[in-house]
N, C-alpha and C positions, 0 to 999 in steps of 0.2 A: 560863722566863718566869714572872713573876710577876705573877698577876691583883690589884691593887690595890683593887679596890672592884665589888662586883655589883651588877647592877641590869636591872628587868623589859624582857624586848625587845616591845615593841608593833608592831603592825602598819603600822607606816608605813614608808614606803622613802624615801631620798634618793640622793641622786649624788655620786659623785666623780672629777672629771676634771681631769685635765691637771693635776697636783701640779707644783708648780714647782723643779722643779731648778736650780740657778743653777748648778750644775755640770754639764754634759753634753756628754760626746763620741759625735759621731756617726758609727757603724762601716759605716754604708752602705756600698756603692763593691765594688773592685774586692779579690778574695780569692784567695788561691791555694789550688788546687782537687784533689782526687782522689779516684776512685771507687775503693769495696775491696769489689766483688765477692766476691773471694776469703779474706774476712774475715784479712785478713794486716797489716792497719796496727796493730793493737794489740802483737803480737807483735816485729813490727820499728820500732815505735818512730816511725811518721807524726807525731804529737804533735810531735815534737822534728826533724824533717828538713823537707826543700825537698821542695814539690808539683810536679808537673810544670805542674800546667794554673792556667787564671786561670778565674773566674768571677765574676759580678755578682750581691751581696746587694745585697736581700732579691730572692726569689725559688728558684725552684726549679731543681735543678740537670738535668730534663725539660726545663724552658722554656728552658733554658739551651744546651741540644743535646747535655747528659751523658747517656747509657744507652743503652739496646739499640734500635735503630731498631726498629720493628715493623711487621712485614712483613704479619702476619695482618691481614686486614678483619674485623672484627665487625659481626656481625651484632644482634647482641643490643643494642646501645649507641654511642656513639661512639667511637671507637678512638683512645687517646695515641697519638698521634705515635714520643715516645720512650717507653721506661718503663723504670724501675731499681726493683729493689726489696734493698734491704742498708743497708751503710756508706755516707757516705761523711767522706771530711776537708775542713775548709773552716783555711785558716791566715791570719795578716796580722800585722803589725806596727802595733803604736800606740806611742804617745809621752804619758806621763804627764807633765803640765807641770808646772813647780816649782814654782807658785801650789798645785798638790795635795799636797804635801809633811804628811804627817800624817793626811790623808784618808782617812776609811773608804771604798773602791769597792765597785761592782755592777756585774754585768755582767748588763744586761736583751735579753733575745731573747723578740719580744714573741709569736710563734708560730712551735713549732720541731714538724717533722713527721716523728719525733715523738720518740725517743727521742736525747738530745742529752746527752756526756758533754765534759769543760771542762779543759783545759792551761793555764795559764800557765808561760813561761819550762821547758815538760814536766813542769812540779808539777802533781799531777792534784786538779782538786776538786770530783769527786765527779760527779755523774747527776740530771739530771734526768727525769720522764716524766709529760706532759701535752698531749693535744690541745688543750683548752680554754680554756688560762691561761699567760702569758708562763712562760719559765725565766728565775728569776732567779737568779742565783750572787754570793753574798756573798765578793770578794776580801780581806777586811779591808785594810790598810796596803799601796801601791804604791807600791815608791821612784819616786821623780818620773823620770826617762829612758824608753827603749827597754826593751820587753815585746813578747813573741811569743803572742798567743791560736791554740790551735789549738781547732777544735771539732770531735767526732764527732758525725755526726746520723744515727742508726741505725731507718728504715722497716720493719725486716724484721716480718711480719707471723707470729705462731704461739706466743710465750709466753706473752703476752696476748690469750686470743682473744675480740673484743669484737662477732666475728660479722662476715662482711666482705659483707653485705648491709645494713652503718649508713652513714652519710651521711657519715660522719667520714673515710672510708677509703673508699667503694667505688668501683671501677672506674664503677660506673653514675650515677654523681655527679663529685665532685673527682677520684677518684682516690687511691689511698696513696702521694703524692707525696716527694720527698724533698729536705728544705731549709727555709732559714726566710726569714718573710716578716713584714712590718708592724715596727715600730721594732729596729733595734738601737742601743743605747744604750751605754758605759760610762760610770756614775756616780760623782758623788763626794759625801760627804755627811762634816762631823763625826764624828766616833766615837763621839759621842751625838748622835744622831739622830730624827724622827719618821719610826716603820715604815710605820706604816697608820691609815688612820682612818675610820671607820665612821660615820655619823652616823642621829640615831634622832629624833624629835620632843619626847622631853625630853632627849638627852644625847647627847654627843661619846663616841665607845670610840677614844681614842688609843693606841696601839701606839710603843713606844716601844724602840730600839733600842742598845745599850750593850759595846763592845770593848773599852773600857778595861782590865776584870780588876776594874773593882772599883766600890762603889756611889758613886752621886752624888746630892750635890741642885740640885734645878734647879728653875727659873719656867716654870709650863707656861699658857698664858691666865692670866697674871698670877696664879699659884695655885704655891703653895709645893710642889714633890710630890719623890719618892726615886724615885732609878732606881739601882735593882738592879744589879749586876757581869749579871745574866743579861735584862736587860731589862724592860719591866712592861707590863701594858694596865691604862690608868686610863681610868677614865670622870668628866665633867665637865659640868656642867650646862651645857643648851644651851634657849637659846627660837628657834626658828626665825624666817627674817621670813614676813611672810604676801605674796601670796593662798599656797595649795593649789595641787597639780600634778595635772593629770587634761588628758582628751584634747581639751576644748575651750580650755583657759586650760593650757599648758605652760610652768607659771613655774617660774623656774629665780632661784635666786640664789646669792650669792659668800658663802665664812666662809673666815678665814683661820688658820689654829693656829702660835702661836708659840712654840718652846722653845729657854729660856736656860740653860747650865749652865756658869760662869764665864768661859771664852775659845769653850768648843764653843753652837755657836747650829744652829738652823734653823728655816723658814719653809715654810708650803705652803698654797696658796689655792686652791679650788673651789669648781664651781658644785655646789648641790643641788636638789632637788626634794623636797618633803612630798607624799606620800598615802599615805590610809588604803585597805586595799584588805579588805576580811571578804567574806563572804557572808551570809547571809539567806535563809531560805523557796525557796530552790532558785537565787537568783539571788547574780550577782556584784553586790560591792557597793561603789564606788568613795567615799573622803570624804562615805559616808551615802546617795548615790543609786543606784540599780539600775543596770546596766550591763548590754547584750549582747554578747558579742564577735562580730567578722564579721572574718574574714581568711583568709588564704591560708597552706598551709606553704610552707613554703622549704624545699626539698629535695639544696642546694647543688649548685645548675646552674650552672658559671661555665666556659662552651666556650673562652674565651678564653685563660685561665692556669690552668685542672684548679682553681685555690683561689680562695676568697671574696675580696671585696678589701681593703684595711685601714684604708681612707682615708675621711675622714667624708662627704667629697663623692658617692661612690657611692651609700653608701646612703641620703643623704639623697635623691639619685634615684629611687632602688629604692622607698623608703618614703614617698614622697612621690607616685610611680605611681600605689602602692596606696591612698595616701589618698583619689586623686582618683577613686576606685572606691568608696569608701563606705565603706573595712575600718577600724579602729580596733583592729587585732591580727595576731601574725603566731606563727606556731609553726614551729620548728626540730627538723625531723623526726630524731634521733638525732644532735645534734649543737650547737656552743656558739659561736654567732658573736662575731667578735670586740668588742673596745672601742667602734671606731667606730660598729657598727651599736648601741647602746645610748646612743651617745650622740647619735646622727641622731635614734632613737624620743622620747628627752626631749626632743628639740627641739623635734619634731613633736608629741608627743602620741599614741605609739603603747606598745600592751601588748604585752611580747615574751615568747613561753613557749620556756625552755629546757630541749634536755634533755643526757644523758649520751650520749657516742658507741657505744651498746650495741643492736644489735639482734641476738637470739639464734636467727634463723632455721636457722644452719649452725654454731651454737657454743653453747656447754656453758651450760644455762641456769643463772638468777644463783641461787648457792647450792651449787653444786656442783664449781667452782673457785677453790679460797683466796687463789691468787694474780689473779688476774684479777677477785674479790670483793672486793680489797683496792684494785686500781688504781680500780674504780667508786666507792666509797666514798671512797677519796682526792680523785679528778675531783668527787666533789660538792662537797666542804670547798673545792679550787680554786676552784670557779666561785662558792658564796656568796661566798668572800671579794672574791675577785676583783673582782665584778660586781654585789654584791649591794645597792650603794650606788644604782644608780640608780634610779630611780621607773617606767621602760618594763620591768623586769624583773619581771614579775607573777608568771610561774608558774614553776613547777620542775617536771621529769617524769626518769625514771629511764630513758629510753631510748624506743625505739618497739617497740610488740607483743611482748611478751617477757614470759613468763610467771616464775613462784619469787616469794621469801619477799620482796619488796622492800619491803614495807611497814617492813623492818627500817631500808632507807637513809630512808623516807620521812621516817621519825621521828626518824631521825638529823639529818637536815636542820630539821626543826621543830624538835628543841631548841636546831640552831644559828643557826636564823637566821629569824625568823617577818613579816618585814617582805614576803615573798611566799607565795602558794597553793603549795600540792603534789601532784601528782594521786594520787589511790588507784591500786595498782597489785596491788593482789592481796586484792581485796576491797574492794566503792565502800560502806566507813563511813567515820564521822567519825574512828575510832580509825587508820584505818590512811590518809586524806589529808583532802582539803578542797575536791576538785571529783573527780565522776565522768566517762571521754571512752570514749563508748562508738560501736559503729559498725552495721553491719549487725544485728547479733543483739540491739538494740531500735529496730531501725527507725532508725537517726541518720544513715541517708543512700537515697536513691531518690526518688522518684517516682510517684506513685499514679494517672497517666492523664488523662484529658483532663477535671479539676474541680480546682478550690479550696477545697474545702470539708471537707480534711485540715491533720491538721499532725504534728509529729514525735510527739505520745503517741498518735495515733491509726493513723499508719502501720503497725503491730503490733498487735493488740492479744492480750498476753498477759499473765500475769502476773507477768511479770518488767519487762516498760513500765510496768505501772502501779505494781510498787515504783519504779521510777527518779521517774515523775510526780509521786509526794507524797513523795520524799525530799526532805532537806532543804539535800542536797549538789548544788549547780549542775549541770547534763552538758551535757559539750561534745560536737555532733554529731561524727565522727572520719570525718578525710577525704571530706568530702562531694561528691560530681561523680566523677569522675573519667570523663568521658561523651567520648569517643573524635573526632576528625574527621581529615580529609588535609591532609595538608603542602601549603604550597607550598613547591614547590621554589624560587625565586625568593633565598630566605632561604640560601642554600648557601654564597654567596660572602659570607657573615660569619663563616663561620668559619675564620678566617683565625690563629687559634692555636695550643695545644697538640692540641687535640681535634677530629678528623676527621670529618666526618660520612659514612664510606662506608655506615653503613647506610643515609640517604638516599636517597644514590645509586645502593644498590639495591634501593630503591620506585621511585626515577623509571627506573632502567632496564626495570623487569617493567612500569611504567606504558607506556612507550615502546612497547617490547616486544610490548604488547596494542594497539597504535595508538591510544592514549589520551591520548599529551600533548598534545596542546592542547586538552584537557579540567580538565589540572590546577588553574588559577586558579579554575576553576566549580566542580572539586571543593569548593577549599579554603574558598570563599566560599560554598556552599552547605551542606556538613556543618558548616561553623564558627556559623553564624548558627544554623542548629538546633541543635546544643549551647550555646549559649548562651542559649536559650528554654528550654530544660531548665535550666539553672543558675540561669536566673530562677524556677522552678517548686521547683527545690529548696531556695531562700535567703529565698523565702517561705513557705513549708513551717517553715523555720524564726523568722520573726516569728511567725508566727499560733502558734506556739508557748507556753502559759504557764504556771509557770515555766520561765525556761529560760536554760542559761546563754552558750551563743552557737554558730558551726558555725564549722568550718574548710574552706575549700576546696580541694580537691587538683589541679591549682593554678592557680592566676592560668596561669599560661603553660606550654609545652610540657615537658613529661618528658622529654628525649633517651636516657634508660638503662633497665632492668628493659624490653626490648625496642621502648622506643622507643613512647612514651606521647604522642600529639598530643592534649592533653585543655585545654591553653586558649586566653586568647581574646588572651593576649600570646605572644610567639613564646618561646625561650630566652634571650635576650637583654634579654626587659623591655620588647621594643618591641612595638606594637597591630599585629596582623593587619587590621586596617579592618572589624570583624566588629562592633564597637559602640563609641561612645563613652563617655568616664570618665561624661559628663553625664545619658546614656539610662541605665548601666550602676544610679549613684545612685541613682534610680529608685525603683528593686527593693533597693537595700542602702545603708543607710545611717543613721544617726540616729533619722531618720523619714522613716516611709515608710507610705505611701498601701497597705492591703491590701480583697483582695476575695473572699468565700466564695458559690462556684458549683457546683451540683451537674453541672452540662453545659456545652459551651461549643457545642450543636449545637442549633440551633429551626427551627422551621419559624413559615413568616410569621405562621398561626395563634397562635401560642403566646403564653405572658407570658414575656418575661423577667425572673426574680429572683435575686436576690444580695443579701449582708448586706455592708454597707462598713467596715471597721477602722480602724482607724490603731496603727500600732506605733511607742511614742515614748519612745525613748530617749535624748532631747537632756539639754541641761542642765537645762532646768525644764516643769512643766506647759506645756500649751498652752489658750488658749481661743481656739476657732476654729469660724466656719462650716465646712459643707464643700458641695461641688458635686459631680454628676454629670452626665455626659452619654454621649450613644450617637453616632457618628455613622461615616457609610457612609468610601470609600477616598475621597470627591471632596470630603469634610469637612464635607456636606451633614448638617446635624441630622433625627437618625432619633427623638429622645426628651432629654429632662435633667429637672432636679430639685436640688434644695437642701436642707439638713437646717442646721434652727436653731444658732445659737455654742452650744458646750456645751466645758465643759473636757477636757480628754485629759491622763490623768496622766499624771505622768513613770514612768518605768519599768514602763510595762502596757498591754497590748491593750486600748485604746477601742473599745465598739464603736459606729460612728456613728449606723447606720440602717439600714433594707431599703430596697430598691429594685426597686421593679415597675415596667415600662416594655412596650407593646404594639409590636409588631414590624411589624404593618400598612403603616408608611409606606415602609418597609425595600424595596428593589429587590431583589427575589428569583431566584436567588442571586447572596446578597454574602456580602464580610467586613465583620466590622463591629468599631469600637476605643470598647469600654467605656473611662471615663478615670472616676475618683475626683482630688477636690483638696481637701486640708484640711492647715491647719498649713504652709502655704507650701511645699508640695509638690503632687505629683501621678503616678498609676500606672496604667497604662493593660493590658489586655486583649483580647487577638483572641475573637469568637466569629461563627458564622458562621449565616446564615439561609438555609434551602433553602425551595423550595414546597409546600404540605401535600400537594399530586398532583401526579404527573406525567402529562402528557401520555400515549396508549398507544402501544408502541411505530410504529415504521413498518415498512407490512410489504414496502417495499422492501431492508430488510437479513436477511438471514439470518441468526439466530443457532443457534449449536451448543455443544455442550460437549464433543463431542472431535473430535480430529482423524479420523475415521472414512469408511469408504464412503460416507457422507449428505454429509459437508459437502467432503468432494473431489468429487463430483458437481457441488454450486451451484457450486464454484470453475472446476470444467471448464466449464460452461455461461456462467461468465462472471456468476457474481452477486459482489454485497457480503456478505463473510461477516464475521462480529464471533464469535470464538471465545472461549469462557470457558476457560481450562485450571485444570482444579482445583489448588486449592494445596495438597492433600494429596499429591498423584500427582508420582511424577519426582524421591523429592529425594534431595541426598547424604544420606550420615549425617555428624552433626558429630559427632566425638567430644572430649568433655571430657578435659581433659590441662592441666598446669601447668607451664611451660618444655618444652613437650613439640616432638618435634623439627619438622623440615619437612615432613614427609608429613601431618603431620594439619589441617594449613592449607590444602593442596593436595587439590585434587580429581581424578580421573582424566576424561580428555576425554569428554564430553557423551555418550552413547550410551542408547538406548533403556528408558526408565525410570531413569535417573540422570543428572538437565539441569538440577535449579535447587534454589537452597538454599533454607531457611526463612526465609517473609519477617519480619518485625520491624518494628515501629515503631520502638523505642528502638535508641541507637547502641551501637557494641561498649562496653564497660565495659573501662576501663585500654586494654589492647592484645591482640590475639590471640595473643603469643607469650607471655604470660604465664599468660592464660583463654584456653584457644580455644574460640572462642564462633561463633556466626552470620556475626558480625564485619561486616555490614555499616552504612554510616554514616549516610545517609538518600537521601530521592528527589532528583532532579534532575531538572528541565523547565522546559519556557518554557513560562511563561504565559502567552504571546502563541498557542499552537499550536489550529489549530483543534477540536481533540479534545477540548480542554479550555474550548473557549466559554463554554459552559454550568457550570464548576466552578471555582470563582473558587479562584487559588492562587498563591503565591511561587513561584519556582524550588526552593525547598529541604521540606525537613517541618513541617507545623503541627499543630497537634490536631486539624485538618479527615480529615486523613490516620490519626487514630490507628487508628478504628474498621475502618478498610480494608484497614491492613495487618495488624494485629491482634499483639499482644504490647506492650501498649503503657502497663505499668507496668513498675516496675524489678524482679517478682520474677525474673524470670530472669536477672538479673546480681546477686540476692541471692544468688541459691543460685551461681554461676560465683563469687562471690567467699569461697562457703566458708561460709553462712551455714545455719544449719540450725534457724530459727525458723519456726515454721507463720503462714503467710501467708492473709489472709481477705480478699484482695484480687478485686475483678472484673474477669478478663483475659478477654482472646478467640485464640483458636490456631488453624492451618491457618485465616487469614484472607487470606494471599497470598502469595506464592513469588518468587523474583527466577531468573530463568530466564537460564541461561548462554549468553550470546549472543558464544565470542570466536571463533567458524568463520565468524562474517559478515564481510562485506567490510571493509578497514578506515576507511574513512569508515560507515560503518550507526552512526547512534545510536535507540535507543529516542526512541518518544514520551516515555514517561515512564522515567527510566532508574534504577537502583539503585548510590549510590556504593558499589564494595566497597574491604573492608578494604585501607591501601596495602601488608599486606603479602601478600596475593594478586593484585589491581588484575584482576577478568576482568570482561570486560563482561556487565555485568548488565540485563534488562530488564522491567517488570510489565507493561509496556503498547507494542505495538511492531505493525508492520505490514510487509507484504510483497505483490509481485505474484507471482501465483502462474496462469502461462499468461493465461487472456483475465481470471481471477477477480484480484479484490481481499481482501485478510485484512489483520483489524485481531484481536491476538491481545489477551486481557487478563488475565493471571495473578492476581486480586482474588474474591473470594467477596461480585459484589455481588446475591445472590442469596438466602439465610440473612435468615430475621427481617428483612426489608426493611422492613415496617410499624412497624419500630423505628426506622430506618437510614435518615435520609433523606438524610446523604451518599453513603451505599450507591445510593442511587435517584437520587442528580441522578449521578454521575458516570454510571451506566449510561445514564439517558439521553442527557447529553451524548456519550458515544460511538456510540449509537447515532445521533443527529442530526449526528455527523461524520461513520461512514460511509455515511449516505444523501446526503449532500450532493457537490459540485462539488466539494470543497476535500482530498477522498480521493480522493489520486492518490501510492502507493508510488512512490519512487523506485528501489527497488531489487528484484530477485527473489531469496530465497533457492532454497534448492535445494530439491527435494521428501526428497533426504535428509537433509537437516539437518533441515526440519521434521518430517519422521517421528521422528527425534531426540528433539526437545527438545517434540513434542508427543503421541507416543503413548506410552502407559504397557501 
């Protein structure tokens, strides 16, 4: 091939779609089929014979009902159905019409899984190998008649090992399925032809293709040029039309390239998009303005058919979900989605970061296999070319978590193609990429407790965050969330595809099992709604962030692999659990957004309340706007407000608005109360909660005790009210820390004396327990209507009211579960409360206030529970509201409130446990 003329590639990307073929046959439909297990079709010659079986392209010959039925349930993931992994043959018959007589052919196979080798007529030509990028096969000259395509499409997993923990291939994902899917096409084009074409904001890179044998001249956009016997890439002046393409204005326009070379012609017209994409002072920087990214990975969950889909209509669904949640960016965790989803993002106005099907968790890190360092390298050159035209392709990454020399590909990729970012991958300089994504080990994803008055440079503070704070390379928060909740079962009968959910169904069985189902829908709507007030807490975390380059979510919706990951607030399938609206969600992520910095979210009536009000704005242009606040009680009743003069709000920077002091006096003590900020035609709102400066002193109608002992069996024999504190240091398993470690260590051994309750927690399991085994429980559950709770205003699920009570209630302990070994200067509280193993109770017994456990243990758990015990009454309370109370004034209303339930009428146990269970689970 002959480069014709060079020229500077500049940062701007465009698109190129749907090139018009006026020739094309379409090879969809029905194919004759065979599996070669026994790797024997090459040898005896399948190419060139009759297949026994039919099957239907595009598609997988899994979905099809080809391969080994699978008997085994996993546990770990969803289980295929079928699974094949080898050969196999796909054959058929076409018909070249005599209108093609002289015609150059292709034969495009737009995604083939994975290794795919090519027969005509049993003339063999040649192999291709690509996840990411159609196979295309150049047939030159087709006499017009009957031809016989055979294809091999070979899955077998081990010469290329790309790790089989990437997304590309894993069981815990798509699957390493076998067969191709998305366009099959045979082409026809002249014999001089246009190959490819590139477009850049001053110039067209036409690719130009040539069988003849020998050189020609031709009219290429009315311009005189040579095309070589070996073909040539010429470049041609181009002015773009205007506006610019970016995520609020997604303009798209038509060019069409015409090449004449005396009888041979062709034509091909596409849409493109212009933007400039650089960075700046630590931010991305879109056509000159700052940008933040917000979105979710995409981890290729598709239960239905094990593979993505290839049709534009989905993913304009898909990315269109996300839109209405506020994201403006999507990353593709080890792996290269197809056409369609690039050309859904341009529509819409979304950033897609790509990367290579490489993660090296179980395979030879990159650098130390030549062959398989050659296929990565190859797969990038694929995808620029491929893909590199459109304007939603922002970023390029070299795989997920994978350590070696890659800054080798990174730079390889810069010098081919710079119209996208590149991530650093082995070392965050300028020399080796163009955005830093880092995760735990500076703070780029958790939690810091019940305040706002954090943000991602502060979460850490070491000196390795404060290199990242004043570098000059963007960082993207890496996998941020990944905060745990329960299934509903309900969702079970959608999986009606390749992919079986029997792990599911054995959560709901062990849920069953513990006489717990018809607890499930409370579970799922109680831990979901508290992970989700956590994601709100972390996607603020990242506004108030400055500079900064954006966060990713892990993810928008459910995990089903890597043990079975229930971490969002869309199910698997992309539809809403009813845990929050797209509307409420924006809120907290989007554009602009209303933010608030709180050192507490706990007062007492006494107190001022203060906060400083932001605005994060990231729209198209400046804002000049008043802003408003207000305070008001659950009944909507104004408890305070206030105003702050029009002031402008750059674009691309943390404004800050104003303080705000406000007296809590009017406030009905105790309440919730919903701080709201508005400015910029939005608005963001705040739980915090007002207790009374004193409590009343106890009543000394109730007994209280702190252990189960000779004392407090006595008041229960006599027939008094006892209210029992059980310490939450006393009584617990051991968890032991384990990574896929097996069943025993999620499992507890049944209740017995000095071993009844695990460590309680505020924050939810991180990921899943079969991956971290952790605490694993998910959060509280109770009615708020119960009278034990009168006095202690609450949801059915966890707030930050709840942080200080149950204590562990920032993310370092799922910092260190996830592998992080950065020193934390963080304010936690430990042995603050225990969830005490309540599954030898009857099975209707629910705790007053109950603990959802992990669904892959499900034992009933409880902090706050009662029993009749002979003539006495026991309200037990596994909480530490006792410790620094003069700090603690949720610590002081809850104890009072339980103490003014059990002196009242309305404490009447319904049940008696035994005296040996509660010797059990209350002496230590």
């Amino acid at each position: 091939m002959t480069k014709v003329k060079c020229a500077f590639l500049v940062i701007v990307v465009t698109m190129m779609t749907g090139a018009l073929h006026s020739q094309v046959q379409n090879l969809a439909g029905q194919w004759k089929f065979r599996l070669d297990a026994d790797n024997k079709g090459l040898e005896e010659r399948w190419f060139d014979a009759q297949l026994p079986d039919s099957i239907e392209l595009p598609g997988s010959c899994e979905e099809r009902g080809f391969g080994i039925k699978n008997t085994v349930k996993d546990p770990h993931r969803l289980t295929r159905a079928i699974k094949y992994e080898g050969k196999a043959w796909y054959r058929r018959t076409i018909t070249v019409p005599a209108s093609w007589k002289g015609k150059r052919t292709a034969l495009f196979l737009e995604r083939c899984h994975w290794e795919s080798s090519l027969w005509i007529d049993g003339v063999p030509y040649g192999l291709r190998n690509s996840l990411s990028a159609p196979h295309v096969y150049d047939l030159g000259l087709l006499n017009p008649g009957t031809h016989t395509i055979a294809i091999c499409i070979d899955n077998t997993y081990g010469s290329i090992p790309i790790g089989t923990w990437g997304f590309a291939i894993t069981d815990d994902t798509q699957g390493n399925w076998n067969g191709i899917t998305g366009r099959m096409e045979l082409r026809a084009t002249d014999p001089i032809w246009i190959s490819d074409i590139q477009v850049y904001a001053d110039r067209l890179q036409v690719k130009l293709g040539n069988i003849t044998g020998k050189s020609h001249q031709a009219v290429l956009q009315n311009r005189q040029v040579t095309v070589p016997a070996a073909g040539a890439i010429i470049d041609l002046p181009f002015k773009p039309a205007a506006p610019v393409w970016d995520e609020f204005s997604p303009a798209l326009h038509t060019v069409t390239v015409t090449l004449s070379s005396g009888r041979f012609k062709d034509k091909k017209s596409m849409k493109y998009g212009i933007r400039k994409l650089t960075t700046a002072k630590g931010q991305f920087v879109v056509n000159g303005r700052p940008v933040l990214m917000r979105g979710p990975v995409n981890e290729c969950i598709y239960p239905l058919t094990g593979y993505p889909p290839m049709d534009r209509a989905s993913w304009v669904r898909v990315l269109g979900i996300c839109k209405s949640y506020g994201f403006n960016f999507m990353r593709f965790n080890s792996w290269c989605p197809p056409e369609a989803a690039f050309e859904a993002a341009d529509e819409l106005g979304f950033y897609l970061q790509v990367e290579l099907p490489f993660w090296s968790i179980d395979a030879p890190v990159f650098g130390e296999h030549p062959l398989r360092d050659q296929f990565l390298a190859d797969e990038l050159q694929r995808i620029l070319q491929t893909y590199g035209n459109h304007p939603s392709f922002a970023f390029m990454a070299m795989g997920n978590e994978s350590p070696g020399p890659f800054e080798v590909l990174v730079n390889k990729g810069r010098n081919t193609d710079t119209r996208m970012l590149y991530r650093c991958q082995n070392g965050d300089t300028i020399t080796n990429g163009d955005f830093a994504e880092r995760g735990t080990e500076i703070g780029q994803r958790g939690v810091k407790g019940p305040r706002t008055d954090w943000d991602r440079w502060s979460l850490i503070k070491t000196a390795e965050t404060e290199k990242y704070r004043l570098s000059s390379l963007p960082t993207f928060a890496h996998e941020v969330g990944q905060w745990a909740s329960y299934p509903d079962f309900d969702q079970l009968e959608k999986f009606t595809g390749t992919l079986k959910p029997y792990n599911y169904e054995g959560f709901r069985h062990s849920l069953a099992k513990n006489n717990m189902a018809d607890q499930n829908k409370a579970f799922a709507q109680a831990s979901g709604k508290f992970a989700v007030s956590l994601y709100k807490d972390e996607i603020e975390g990242c506004l108030r962030s400055y500079p900064y380059g954006g966060f990713q979510v892990v993810e928008a919706r459910d995990f089903p692999g890597e043990g079975c990951a229930i971490i969002g607030w869309l199910d698997a399938f992309w539809d809403s659990k009813g845990l929050i609206t797209p509307a409420e969600f924006r809120r907290f992520c989007g554009p602009v957004v209303c933010l608030l910095s709180m050192p507490q979210r706990i007062y007492t009536s006494d107190e001022l309340f203060t906060a400083k009000a932001m605005l994060s704005n990231y729209g198209p242009a400046a804002l000049r706007s008043a802003a408003e606040w207000k305070i008001t009680d659950e009944q909507n009743n104004a408890i305070a407000s206030g105003s702050f003069a029009g002031s402008t709000m750059q674009q691309g920077k943390v404004t800050s608005i104003g303080d705000i002091k406000a007296s809590l006096k009017k406030a009905h003590s105790p309440s919730r109360l919903l701080v709201t900020v508005s400015a910029g035609g939005t608005s963001n709102s705040w739980n915090i909660w007002v207790y009374p400066a004193k409590q009343v002193a106890a009543t000394p109608d109730v007994r209280v005790h702190y252990a189960f002992d000779d004392a407090a069996r006595k008041d229960l024999a006599n027939g008094e009210r006892v209210l029992l504190f059980s310490s939450p240091a006393e009584g617990l398993y051991e968890i032991k820390t384990a990574f896929m470690g097996p069943d025993s260590v999620r499992q507890f051994p049944p209740v017995s004396k000095g071993r009844s309750a695990i460590a309680g927690t505020y924050m939810p399991a991180f990921w899943n327990m079969r991956l971290f085994n952790q605490a694993g429980t998910l959060s509280v559950l109770c009615n708020p209507q119960h009278p034990a709770l009168a006095g202690f205003p609450t949801e059915a699920h966890s707030d930050w009211q709840w942080a200080d009570l149950l204590g562990r209630y920032t993310a370092q302990a799922s910092y260190g579960i996830a592998g992080d070994a950065a020193m934390h200067e963080w304010d936690d509280r430990f042995n603050r409360s225990k969830s005490v193993v309540l599954n030898e109770t009857p099975a209707d017994y629910r705790p007053i206030v109950q603990v959802i456990d992990n669904y892959e243990r499900n034992y009933k758990l409880g902090i706050i529970f009662e029993t009749r015990v002979g003539k006495g009454k026991l309200l037990i309370c596994a909480l530490d509201l006792d410790t620094d109370t003069g700090k603690r004034p949720a610590a002081r209303q809850l104890k009072a409130s339980l103490l003014q339930y059990a002196a009242g009428e309305k404490f009447n146990p319904t049940h008696e446990l035994s005296i040996e269970l509660l010797e059990k689970i209350l002496s230590f």
